[in-house]
C-alpha positions in Angstrom: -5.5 15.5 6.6 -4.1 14.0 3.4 -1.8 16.0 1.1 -4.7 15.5 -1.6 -7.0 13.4 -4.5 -6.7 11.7 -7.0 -9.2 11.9 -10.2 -11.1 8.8 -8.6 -11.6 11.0 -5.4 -9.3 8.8 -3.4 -6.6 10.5 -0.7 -3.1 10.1 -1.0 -0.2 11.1 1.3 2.6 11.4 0.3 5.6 10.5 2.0 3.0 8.6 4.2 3.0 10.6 7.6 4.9 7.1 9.1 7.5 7.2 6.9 8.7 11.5 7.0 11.2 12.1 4.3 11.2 9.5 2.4 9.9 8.5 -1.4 6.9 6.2 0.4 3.1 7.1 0.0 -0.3 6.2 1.0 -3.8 6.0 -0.5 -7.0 5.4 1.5 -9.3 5.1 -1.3 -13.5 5.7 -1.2 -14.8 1.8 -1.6 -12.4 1.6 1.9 -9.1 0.4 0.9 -6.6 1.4 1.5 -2.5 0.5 0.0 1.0 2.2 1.3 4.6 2.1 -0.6 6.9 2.0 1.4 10.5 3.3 1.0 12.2 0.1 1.3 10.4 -1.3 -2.1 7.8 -3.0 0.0 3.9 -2.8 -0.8 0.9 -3.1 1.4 -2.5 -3.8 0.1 -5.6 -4.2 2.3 -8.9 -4.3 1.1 -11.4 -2.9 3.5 -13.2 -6.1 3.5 -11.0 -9.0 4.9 -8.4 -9.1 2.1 -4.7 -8.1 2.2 -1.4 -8.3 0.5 1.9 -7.5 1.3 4.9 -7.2 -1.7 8.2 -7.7 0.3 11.3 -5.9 -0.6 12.7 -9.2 -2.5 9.5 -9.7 -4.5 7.9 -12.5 -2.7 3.9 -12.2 -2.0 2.0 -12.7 1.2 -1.7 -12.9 1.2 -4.0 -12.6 4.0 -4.7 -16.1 3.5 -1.0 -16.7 4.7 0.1 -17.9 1.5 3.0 -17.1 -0.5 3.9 -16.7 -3.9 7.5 -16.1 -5.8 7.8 -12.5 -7.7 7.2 -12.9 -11.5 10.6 -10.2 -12.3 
């Protein structure tokens, strides 16, 4: 059961139930994606349709393509 919507009718929880007691939180949005925050700085993107991304804590990119990209900070 998520914690509630945002105005584009997508759920959020917040922290994400993985994470208790932290600052992390997690959207699963309508079109089927769905992204987390973690607490550690780290995002996670996926796409619902064979797409993902993951932000690591130092800024560097991973793509489900298996590439990687430097941070623009």
């Amino acid at each position: 059961m998520p914690n509630g919507y945002n105005s584009q009718g997508n759920a959020y929880n917040a922290p994400a139930k993985s994470q208790p007691n932290t600052s992390s939180y997690h959207y699963s949005n309508t079109n089927g994606s769905y992204y987390y925050s973690n607490s550690n700085g780290s995002t996670y993107y996926n796409s619902g349709s064979g797409y993902s991304r993951y932000t690591a804590p130092n800024g560097n990119v991973y793509q489900g393509d298996g590439s990687t990209r430097a941070s623009r900070k």
